[in-house]
N, CA, C and O of each residue as an XYZ file, in Angstrom:
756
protein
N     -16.842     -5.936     15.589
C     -15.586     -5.672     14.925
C     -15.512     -6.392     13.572
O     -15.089     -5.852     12.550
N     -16.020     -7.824     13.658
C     -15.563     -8.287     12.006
C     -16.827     -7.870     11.098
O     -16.757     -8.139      9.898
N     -17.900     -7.273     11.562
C     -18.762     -7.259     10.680
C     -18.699     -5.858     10.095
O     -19.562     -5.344      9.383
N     -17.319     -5.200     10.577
C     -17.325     -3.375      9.977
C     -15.865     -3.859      9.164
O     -15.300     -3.053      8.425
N     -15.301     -5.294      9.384
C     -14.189     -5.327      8.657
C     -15.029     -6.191      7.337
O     -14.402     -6.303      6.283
N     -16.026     -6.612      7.398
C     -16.708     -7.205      6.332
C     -17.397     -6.184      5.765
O     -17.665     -6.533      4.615
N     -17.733     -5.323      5.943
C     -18.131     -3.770      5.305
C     -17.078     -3.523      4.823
O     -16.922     -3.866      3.651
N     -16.371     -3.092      5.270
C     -14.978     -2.308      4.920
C     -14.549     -3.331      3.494
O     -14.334     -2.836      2.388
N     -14.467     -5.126      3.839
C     -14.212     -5.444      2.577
C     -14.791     -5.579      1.300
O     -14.322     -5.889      0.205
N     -16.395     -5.145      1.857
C     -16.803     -5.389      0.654
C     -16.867     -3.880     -0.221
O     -16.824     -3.810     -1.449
N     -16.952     -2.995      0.483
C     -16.618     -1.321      0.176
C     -15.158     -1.338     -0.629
O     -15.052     -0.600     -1.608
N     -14.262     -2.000     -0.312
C     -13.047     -1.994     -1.013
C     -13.169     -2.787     -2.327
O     -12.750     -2.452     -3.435
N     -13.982     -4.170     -1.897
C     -14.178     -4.852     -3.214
C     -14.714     -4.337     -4.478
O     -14.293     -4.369     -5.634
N     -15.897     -3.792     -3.857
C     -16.623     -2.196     -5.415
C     -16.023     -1.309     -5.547
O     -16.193     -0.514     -6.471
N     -15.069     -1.193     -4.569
C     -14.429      0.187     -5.325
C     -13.393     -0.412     -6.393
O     -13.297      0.231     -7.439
N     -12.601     -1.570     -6.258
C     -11.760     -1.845     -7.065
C     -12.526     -2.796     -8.447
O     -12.128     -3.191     -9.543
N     -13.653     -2.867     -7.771
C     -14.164     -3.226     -9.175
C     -14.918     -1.852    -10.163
O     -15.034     -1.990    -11.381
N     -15.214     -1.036     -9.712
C     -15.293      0.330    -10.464
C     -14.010      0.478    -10.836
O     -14.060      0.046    -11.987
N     -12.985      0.768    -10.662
C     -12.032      1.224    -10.995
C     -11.450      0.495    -11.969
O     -10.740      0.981    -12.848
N     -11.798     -1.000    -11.821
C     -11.148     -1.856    -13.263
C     -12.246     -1.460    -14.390
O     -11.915     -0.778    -15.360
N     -13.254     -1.813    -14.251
C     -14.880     -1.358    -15.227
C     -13.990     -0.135    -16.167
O     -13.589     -0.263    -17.324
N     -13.822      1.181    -15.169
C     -13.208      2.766    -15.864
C     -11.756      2.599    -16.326
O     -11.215      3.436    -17.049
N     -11.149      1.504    -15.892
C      -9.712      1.437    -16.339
C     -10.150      0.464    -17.786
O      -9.785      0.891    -18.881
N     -10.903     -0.785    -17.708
C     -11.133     -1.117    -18.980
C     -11.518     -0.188    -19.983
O     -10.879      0.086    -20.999
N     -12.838      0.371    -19.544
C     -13.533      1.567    -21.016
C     -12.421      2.346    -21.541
O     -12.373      2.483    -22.763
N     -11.028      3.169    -20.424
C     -10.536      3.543    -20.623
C      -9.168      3.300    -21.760
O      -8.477      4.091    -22.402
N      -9.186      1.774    -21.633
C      -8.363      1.179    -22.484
C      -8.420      1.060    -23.613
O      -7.548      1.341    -24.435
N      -9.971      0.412    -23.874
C     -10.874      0.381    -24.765
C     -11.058      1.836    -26.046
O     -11.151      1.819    -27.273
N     -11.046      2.997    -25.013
C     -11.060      3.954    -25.498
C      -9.881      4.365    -26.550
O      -9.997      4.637    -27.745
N      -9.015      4.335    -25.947
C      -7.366      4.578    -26.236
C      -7.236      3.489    -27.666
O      -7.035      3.857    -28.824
N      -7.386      2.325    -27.264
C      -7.288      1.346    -28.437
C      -8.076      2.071    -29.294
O      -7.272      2.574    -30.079
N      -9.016      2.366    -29.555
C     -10.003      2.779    -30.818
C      -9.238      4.045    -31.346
O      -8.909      4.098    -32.531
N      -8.920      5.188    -30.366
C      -8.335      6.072    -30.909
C      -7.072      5.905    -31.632
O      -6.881      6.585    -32.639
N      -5.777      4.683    -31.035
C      -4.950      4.530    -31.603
C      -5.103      3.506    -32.945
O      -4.171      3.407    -33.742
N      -6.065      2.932    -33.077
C      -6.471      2.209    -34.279
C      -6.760      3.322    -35.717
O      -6.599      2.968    -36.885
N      -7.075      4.286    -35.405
C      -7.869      5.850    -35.797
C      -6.155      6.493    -36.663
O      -5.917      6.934    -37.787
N      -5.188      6.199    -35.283
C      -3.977      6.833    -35.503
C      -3.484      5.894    -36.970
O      -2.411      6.034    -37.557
N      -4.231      5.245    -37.221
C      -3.284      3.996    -38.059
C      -3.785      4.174    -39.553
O      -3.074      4.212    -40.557
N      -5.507      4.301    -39.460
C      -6.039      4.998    -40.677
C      -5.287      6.559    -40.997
O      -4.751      6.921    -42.044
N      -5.426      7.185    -39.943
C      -4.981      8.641    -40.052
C      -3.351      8.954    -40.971
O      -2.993     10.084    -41.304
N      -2.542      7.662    -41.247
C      -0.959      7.838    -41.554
C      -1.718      7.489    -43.273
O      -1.609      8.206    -44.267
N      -2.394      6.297    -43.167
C      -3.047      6.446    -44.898
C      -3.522      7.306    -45.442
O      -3.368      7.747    -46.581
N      -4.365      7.692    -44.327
C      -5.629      9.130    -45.157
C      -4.463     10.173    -45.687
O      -4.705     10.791    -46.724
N      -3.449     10.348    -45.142
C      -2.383     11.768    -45.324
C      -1.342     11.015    -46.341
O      -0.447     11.727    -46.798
N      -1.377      9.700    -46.718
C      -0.688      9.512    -48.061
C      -1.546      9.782    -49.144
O      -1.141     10.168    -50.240
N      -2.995      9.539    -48.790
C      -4.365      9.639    -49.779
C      -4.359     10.840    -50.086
O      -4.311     11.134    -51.280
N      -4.389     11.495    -49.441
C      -4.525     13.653    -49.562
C      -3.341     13.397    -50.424
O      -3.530     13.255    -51.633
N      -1.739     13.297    -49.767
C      -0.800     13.383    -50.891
C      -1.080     13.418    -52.675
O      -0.945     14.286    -53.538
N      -1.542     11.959    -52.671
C      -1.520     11.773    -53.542
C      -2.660     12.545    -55.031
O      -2.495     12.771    -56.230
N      -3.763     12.709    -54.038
C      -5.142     12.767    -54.991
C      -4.555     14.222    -56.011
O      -4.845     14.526    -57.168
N      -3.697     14.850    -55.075
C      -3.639     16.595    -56.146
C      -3.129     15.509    -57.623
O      -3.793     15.545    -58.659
N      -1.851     14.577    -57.477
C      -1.380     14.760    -58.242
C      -2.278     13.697    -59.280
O      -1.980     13.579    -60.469
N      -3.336     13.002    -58.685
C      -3.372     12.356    -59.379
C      -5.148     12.980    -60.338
O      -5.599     12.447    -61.351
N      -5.832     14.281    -59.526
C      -6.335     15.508    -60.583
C      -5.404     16.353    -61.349
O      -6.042     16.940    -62.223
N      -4.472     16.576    -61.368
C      -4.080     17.036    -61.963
C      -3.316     16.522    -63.168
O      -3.211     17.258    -64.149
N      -2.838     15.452    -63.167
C      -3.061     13.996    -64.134
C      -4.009     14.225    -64.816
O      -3.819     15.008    -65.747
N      -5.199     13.727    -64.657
C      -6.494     13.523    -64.953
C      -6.986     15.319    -66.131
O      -7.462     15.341    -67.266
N      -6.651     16.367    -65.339
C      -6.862     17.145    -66.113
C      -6.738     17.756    -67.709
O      -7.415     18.495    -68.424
N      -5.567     17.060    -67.815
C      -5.040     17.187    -69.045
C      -6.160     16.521    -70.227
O      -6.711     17.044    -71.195
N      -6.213     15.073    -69.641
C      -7.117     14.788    -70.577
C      -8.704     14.807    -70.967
O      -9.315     14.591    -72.013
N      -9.239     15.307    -69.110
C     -10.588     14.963    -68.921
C     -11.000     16.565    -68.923
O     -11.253     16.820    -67.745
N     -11.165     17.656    -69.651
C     -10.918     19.095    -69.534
C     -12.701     18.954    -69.267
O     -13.065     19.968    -68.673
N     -13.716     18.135    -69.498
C     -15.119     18.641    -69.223
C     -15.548     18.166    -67.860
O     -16.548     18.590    -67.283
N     -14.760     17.295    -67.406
C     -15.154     16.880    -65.952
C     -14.595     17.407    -65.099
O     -14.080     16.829    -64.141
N     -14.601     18.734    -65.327
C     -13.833     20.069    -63.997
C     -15.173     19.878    -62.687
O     -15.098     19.970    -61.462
N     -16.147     19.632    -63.450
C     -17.071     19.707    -61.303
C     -16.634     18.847    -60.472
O     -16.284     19.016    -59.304
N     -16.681     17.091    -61.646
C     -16.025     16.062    -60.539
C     -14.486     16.551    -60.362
O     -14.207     16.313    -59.187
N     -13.677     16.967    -60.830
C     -12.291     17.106    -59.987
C     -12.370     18.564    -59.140
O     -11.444     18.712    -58.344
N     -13.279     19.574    -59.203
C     -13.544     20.368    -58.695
C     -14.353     19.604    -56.720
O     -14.128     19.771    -55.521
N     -15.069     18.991    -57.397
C     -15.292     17.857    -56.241
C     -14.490     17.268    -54.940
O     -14.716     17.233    -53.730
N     -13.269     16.753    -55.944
C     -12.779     15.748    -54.954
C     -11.434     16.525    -54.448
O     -10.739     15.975    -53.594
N     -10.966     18.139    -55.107
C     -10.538     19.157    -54.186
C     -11.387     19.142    -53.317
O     -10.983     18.773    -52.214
N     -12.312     19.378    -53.393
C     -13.443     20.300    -51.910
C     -13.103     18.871    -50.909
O     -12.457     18.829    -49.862
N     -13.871     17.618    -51.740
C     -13.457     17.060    -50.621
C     -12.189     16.701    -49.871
O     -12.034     16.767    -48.651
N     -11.306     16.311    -50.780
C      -9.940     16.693    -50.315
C      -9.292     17.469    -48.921
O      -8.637     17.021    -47.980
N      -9.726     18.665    -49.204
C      -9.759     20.089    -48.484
C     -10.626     20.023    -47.005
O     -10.344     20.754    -46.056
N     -11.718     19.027    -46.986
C     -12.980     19.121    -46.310
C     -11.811     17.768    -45.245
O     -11.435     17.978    -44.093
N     -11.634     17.083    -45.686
C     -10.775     15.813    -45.376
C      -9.499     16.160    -44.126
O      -9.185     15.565    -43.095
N      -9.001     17.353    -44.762
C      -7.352     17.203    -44.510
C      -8.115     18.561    -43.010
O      -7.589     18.414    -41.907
N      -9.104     19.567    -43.107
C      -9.274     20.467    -42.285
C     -10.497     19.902    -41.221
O     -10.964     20.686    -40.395
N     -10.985     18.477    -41.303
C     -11.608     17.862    -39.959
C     -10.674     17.447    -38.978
O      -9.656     16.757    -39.034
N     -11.278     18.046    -38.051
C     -10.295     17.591    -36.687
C     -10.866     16.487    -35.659
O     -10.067     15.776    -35.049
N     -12.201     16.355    -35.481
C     -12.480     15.622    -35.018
C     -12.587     13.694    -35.132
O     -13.037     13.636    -36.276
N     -12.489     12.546    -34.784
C     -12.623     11.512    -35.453
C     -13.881     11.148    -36.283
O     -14.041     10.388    -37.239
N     -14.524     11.770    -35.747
C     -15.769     11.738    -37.056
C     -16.875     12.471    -37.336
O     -18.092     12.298    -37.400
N     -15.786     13.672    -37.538
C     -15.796     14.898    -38.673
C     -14.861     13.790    -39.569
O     -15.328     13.403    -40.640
N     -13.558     13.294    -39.128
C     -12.768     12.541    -40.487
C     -13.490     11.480    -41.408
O     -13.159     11.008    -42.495
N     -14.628     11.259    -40.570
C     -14.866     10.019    -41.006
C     -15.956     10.438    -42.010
O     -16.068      9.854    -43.089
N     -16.574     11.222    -41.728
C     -17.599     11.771    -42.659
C     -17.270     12.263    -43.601
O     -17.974     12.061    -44.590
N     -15.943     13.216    -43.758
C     -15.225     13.577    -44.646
C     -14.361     12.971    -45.479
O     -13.845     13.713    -46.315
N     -13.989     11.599    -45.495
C     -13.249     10.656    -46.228
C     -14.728      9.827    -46.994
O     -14.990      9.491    -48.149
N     -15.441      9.733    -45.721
C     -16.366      8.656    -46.863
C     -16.916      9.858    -47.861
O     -17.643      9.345    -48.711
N     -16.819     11.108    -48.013
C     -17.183     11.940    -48.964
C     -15.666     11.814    -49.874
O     -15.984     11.902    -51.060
N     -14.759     11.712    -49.799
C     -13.593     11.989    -50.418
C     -13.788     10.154    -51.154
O     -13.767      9.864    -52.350
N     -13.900      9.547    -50.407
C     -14.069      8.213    -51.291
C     -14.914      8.102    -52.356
O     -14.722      7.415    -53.359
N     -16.288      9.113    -52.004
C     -17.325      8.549    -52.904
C     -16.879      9.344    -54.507
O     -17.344      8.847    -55.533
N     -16.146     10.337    -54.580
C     -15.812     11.697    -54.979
C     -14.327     10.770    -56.024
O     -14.079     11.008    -57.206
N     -13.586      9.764    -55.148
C     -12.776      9.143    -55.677
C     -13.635      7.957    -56.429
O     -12.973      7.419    -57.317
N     -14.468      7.629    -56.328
C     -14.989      6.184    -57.227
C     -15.571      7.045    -58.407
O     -15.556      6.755    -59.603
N     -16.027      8.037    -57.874
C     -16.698      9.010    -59.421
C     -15.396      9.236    -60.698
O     -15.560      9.172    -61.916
N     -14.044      9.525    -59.909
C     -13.372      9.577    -60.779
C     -12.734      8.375    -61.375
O     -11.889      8.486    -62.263
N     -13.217      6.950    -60.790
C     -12.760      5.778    -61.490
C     -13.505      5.709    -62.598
O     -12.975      5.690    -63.709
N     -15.013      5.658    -62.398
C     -15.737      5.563    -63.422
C     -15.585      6.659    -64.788
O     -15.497      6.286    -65.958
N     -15.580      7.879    -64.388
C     -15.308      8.912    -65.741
C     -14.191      8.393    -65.992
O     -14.170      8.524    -67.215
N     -13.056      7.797    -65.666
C     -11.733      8.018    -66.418
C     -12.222      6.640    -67.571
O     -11.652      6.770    -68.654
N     -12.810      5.856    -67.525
C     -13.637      4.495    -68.405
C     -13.641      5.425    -69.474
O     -13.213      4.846    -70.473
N     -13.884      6.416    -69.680
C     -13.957      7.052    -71.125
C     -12.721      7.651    -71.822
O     -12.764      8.283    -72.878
N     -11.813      7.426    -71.235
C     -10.419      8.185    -71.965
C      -9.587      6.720    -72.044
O      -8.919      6.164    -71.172
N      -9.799      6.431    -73.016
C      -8.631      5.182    -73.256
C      -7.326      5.373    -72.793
O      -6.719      4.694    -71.965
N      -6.658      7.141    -73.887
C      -5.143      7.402    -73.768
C      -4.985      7.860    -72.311
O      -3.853      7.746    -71.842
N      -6.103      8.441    -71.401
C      -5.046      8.773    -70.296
C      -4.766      7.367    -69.051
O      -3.906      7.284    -68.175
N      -6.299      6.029    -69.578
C      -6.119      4.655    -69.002
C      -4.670      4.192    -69.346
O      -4.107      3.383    -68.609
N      -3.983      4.756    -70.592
C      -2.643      4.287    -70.627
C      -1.384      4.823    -70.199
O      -0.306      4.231    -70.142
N      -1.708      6.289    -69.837
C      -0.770      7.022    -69.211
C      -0.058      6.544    -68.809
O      -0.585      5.556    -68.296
N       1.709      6.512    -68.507
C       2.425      5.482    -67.274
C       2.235      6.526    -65.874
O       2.167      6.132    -64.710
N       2.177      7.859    -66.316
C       1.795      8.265    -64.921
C       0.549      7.936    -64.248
O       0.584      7.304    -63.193
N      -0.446      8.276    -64.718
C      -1.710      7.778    -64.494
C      -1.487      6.665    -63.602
O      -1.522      6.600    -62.373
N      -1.234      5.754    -64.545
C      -1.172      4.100    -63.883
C      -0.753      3.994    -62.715
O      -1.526      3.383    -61.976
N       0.612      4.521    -62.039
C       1.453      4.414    -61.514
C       0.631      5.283    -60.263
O       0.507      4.927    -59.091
N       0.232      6.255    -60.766
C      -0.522      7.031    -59.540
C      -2.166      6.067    -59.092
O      -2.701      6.347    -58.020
N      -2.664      5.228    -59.808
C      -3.522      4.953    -59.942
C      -3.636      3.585    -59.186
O      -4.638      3.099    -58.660
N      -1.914      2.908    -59.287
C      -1.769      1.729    -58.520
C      -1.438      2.098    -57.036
O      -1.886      1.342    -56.175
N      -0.489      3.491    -56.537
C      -0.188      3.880    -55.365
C      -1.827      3.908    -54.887
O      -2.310      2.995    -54.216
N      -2.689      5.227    -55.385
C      -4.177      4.974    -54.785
C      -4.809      3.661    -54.586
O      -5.602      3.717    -53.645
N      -4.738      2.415    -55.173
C      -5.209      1.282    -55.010
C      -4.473      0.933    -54.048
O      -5.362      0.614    -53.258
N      -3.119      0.670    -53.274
C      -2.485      0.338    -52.992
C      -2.984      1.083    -51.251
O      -3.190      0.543    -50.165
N      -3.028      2.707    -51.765
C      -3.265      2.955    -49.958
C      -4.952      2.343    -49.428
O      -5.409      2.025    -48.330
N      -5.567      2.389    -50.931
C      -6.993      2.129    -50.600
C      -7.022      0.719    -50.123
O      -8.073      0.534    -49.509
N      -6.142     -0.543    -50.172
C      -6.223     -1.708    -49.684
C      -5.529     -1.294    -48.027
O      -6.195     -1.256    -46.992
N      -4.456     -1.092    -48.110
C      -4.081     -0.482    -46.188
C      -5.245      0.188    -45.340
O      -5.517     -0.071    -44.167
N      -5.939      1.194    -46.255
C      -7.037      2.292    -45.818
C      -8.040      0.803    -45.332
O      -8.663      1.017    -44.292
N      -8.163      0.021    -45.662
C      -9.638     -0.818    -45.926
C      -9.168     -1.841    -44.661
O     -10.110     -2.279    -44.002
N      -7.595     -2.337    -44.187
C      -7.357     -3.431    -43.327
C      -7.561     -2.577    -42.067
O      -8.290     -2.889    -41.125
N      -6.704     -1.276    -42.187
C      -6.667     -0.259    -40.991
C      -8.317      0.009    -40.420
O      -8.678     -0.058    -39.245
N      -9.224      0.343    -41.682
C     -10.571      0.227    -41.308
C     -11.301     -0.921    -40.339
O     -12.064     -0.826    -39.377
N     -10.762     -1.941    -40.980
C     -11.494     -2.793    -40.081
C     -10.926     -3.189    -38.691
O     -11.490     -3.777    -37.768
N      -9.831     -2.776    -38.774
C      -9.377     -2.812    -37.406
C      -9.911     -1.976    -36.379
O     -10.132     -2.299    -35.212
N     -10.079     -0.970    -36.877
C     -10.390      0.647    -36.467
C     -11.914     -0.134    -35.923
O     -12.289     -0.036    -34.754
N     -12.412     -0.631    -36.607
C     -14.232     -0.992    -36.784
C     -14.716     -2.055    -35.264
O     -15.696     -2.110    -34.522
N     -13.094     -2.939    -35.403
C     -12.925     -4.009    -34.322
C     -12.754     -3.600    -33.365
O     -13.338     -4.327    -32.563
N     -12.083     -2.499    -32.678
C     -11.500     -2.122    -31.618
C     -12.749     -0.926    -31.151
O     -12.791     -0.381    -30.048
N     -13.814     -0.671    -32.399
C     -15.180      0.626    -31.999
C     -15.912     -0.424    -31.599
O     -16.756     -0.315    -30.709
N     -15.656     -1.555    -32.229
C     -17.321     -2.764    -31.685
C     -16.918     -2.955    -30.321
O     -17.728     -2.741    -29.419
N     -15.365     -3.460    -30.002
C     -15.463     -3.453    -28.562
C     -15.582     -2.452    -27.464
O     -15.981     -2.596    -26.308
N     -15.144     -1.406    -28.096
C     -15.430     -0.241    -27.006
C     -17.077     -0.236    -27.096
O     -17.715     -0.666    -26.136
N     -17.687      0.212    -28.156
C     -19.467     -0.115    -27.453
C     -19.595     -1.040    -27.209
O     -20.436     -0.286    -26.719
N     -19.722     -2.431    -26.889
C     -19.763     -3.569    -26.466
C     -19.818     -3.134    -24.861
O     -20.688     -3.304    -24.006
N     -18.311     -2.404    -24.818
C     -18.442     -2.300    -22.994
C     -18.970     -1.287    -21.984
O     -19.224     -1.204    -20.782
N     -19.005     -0.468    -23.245
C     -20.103      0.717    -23.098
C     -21.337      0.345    -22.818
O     -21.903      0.906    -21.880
N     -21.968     -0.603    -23.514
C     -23.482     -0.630    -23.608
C     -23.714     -2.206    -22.815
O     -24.831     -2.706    -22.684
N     -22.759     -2.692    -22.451
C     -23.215     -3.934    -21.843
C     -23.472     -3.740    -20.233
O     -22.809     -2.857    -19.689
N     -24.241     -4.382    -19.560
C     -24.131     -4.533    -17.864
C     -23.037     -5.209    -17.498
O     -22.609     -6.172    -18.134
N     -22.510     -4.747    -16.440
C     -22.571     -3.355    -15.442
C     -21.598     -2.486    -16.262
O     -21.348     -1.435    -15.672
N     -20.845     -2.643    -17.700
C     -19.844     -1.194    -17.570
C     -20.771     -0.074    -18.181
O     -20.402      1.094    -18.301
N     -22.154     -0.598    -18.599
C     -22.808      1.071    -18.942
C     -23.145      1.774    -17.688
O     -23.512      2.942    -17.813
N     -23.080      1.217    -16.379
C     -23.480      1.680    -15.441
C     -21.876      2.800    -15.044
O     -21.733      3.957    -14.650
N     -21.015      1.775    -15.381
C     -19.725      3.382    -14.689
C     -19.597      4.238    -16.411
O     -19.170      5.392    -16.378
N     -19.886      3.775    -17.502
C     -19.934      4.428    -18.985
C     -20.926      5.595    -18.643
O     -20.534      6.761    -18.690
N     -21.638      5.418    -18.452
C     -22.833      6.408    -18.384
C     -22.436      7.860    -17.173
O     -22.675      9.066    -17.232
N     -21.938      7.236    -16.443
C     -21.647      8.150    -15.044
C     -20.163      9.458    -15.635
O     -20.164     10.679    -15.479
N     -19.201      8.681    -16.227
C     -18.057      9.296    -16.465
C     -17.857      9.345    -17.929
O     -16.743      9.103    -18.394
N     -18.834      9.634    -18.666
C     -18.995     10.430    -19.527
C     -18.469      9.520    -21.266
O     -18.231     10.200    -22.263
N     -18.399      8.246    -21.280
C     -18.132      7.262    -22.197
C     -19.963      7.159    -22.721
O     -21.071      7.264    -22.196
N     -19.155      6.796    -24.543
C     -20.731      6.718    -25.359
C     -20.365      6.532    -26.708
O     -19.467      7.071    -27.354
N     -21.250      5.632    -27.055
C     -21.108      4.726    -28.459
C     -20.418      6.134    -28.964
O     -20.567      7.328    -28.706
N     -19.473      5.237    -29.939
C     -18.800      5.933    -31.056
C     -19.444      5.225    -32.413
O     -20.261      4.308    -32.487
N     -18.810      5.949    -33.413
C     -19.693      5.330    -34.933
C     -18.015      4.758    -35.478
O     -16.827      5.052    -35.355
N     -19.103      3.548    -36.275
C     -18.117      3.244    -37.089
C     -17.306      3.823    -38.652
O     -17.847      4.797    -39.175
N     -16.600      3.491    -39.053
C     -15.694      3.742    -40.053
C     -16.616      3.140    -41.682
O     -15.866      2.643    -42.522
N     -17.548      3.181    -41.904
C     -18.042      2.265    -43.169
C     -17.777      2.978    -44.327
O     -17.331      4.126    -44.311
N     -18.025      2.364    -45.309
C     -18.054      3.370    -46.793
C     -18.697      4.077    -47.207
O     -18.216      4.707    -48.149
N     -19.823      4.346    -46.882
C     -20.783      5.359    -46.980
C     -21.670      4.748    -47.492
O     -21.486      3.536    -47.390
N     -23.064      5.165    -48.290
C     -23.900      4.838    -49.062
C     -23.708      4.491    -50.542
O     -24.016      3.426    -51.076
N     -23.116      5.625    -51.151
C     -22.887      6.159    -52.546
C     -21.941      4.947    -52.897
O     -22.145      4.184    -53.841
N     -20.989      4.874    -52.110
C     -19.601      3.854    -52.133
C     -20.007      2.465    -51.810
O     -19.405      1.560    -52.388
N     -20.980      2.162    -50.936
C     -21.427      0.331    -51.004
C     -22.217      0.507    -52.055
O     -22.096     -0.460    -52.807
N     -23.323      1.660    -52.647
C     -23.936      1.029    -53.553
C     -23.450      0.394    -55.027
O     -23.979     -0.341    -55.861
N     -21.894      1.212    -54.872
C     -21.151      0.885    -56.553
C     -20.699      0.032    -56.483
O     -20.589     -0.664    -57.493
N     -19.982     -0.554    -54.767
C     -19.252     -1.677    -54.680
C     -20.541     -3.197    -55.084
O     -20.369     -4.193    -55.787
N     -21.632     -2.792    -54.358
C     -22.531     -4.114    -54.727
C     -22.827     -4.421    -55.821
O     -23.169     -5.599    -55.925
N     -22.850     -3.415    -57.367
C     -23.143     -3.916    -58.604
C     -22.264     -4.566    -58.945
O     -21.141     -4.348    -58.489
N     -22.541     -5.786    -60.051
C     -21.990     -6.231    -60.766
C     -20.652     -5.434    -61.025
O     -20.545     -4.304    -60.548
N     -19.528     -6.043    -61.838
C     -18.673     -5.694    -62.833
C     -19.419     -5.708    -63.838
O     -20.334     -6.529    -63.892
N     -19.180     -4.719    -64.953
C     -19.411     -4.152    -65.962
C     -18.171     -5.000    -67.500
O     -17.085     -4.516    -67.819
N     -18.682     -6.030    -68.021
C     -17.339     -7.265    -68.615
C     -18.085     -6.812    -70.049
O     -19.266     -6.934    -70.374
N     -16.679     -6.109    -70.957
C     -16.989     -6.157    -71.731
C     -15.812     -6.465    -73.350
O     -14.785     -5.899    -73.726
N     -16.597     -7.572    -73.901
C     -15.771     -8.632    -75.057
C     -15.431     -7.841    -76.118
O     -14.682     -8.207    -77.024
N     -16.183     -6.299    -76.004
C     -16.325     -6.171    -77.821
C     -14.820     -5.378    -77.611
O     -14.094     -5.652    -78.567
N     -14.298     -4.671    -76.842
C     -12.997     -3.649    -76.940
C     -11.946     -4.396    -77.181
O     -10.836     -3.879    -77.301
């Protein structure tokens, strides 16, 4: 008799420890997605903003129609991904598409003085610092979900019920390589 109630407890003991393992990943899961929800309220002030701030830009920059032809598509490519990373692939294209247009605008003094310009130019800086805290949060809450994914024993119930590394949120290639150069300081203007 006690040795089928010592079965019985230890049968109850794995089961409730599976069930915390799938209730953690599950948590885990949810957190990353709602971290996702937090980038996702910036990215849709970012779309807002970018028409107005090509179409700004147009007036004065009339030969750089591919790059603002560009950062529509990506724009467009941005706002019609549905998946979390379809978004993610599609913003770090909309970012890289946005640093192209920091650099060309270096050549138009009068529209660097625009007050619209500016003003649109500080809102984009402004979501791009939220976009960048929300990121790393987003980044914190993906390291721990693979963490429990890929560690022993929760890859053992991860693997069974259908949990698996997700990717992170980074800047892309194009976008760390501009961020790592130097500033460009110059005395003579």
């Amino acid at each position: 008799m006690i040795a089928v109630i010592v079965v019985v407890a230890i049968i109850l003991i794995i089961v409730l420890w599976v069930v915390s393992l799938y209730n953690g990943l599950v948590r885990l899961r949810n957190r990353r997605q709602n971290a996702f929800a937090d980038i996702d309220v910036q990215l849709r002030q970012r779309h807002d903003l970018v028409p107005q701030l090509v179409d700004t830009v147009k007036g004065y920059a009339t030969h750089e129609r591919e790059l603002l032809t560009k950062i529509t598509e990506a724009r467009a490519a941005a706002m019609n991904a549905q998946s979390i990373n379809d978004k993610i692939a599609a913003e770090t294209q909309l970012g890289s598409a946005l640093q192209g247009l920091k650099v060309a605008v270096e050549a138009y003094p009068d529209l660097k003085a625009n007050q619209n310009f500016l003003q649109l130019q500080n809102e984009l800086s402004d979501i791009e610092n939220k976009l960048a805290a929300a990121r790393r949060f987003f980044n914190g809450a993906t390291t721990e979900y693979n963490n429990a994914v890929e560690s022993f024993p929760g890859n053992l119930i991860a693997k069974n019920f259908g949990f698996q590394r997700e990717v992170m949120f980074d800047l892309g290639t194009d976008v760390r390589k501009q961020m790592e150069e130097p500033p460009k300081i110059n005395f003579g203007s």
